[in-house]
C-alpha positions as CSV (number, residue, x, y, z in Angstrom):
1,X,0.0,0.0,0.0
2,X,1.2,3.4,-0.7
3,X,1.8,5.8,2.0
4,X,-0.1,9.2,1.2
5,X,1.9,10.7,3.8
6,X,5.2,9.8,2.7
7,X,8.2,11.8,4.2
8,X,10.9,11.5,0.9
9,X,12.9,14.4,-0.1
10,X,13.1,15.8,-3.6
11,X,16.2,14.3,-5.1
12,X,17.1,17.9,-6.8
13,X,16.6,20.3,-3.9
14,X,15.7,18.2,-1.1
15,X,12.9,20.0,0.2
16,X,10.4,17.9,2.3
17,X,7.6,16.5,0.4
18,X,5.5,15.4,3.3
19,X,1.4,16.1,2.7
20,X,2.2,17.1,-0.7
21,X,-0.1,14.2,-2.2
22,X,1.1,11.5,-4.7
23,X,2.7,13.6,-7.5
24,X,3.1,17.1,-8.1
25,X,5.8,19.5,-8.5
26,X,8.1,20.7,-5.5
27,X,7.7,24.3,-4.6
28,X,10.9,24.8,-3.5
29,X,12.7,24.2,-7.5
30,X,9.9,22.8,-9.4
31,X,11.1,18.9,-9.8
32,X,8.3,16.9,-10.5
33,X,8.0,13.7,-8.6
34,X,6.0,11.0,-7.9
35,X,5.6,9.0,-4.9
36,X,3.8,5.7,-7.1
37,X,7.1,5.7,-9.2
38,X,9.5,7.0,-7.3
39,X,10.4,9.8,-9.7
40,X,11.7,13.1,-9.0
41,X,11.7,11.7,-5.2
42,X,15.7,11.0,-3.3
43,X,16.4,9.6,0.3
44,X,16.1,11.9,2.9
45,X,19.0,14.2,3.3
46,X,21.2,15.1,6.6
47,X,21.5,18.2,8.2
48,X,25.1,18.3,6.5
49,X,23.4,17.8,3.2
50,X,20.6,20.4,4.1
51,X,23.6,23.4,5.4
52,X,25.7,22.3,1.9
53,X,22.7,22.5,-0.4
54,X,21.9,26.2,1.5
55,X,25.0,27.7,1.1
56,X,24.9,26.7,-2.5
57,X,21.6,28.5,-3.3
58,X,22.9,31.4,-1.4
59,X,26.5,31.3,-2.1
60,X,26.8,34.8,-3.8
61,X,24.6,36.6,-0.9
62,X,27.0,34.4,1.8
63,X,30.0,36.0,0.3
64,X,28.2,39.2,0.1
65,X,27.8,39.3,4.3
66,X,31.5,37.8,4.8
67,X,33.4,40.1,2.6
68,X,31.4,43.6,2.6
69,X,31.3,42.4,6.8
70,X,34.9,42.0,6.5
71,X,35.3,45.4,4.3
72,X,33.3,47.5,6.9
73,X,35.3,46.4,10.0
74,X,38.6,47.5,8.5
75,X,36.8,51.1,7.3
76,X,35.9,51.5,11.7
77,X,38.8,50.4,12.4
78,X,40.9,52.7,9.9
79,X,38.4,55.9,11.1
80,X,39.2,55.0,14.2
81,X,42.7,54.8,13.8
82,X,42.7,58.5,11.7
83,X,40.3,59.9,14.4
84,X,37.6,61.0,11.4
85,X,35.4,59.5,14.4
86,X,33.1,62.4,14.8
87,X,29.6,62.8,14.0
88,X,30.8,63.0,10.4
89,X,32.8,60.3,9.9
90,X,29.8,57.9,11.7
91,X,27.3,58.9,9.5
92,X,29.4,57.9,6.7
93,X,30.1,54.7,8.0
94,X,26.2,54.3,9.2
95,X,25.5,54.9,4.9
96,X,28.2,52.4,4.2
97,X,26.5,49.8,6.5
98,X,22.9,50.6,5.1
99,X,23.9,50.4,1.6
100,X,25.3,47.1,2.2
101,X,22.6,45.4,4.2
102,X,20.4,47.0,1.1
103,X,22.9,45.0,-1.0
104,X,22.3,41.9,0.7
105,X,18.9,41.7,0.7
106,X,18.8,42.5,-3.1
107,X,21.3,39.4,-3.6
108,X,19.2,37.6,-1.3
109,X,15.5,38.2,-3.1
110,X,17.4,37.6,-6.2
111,X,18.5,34.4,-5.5
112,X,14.9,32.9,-4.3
């Protein structure tokens, strides 16, 4: 007997596809599958797996935080070390930090 409540993965994204009926299309990438056949439908997937598959969706908007992250700390700590730490020199380094969180979540809505 088939079980309607099946708890396999989709073999490209693996995304759940518990209560999702027999067959149908995943809404996470769109893979068909098929519970009767087995199509479209993988084992399910670790943790690892899950964290490896996410950072590969989101690789560009991951290096994105790390680097522009990265750039912004040595800006602070090069006002700092110039003393351009007045009222000035924060509110160019609060624009810096707004423009790239703006970047980020461009990348990010991009990549969904």
């Amino acid at each position: 007997m088939l079980d309607l409540e099946a708890t396999d993965t989709c073999s490209n994204c693996g995304y759940e596809l518990t209560g999702l009926g027999l067959r149908g299309q995943c809404p996470e990438c769109g893979q068909y599958f098929d519970h009767a056949t087995h199509e479209g439908v993988g084992e399910p997937i670790t943790p690892t797996d899950r964290t490896r598959l996410w950072l590969d969706k989101h690789l560009r908007t991951t290096t994105i935080a790390v680097v522009g992250g990265l750039m912004l700390l040595a800006i602070l700590v090069l006002m700092l070390a110039a003393n351009i730490a007045g009222p000035t020199g924060f509110s160019i380094f609060a624009v810096l930090v707004v423009a790239w969180l703006l970047i980020l979540v461009a990348s990010y809505f991009e990549e969904t």
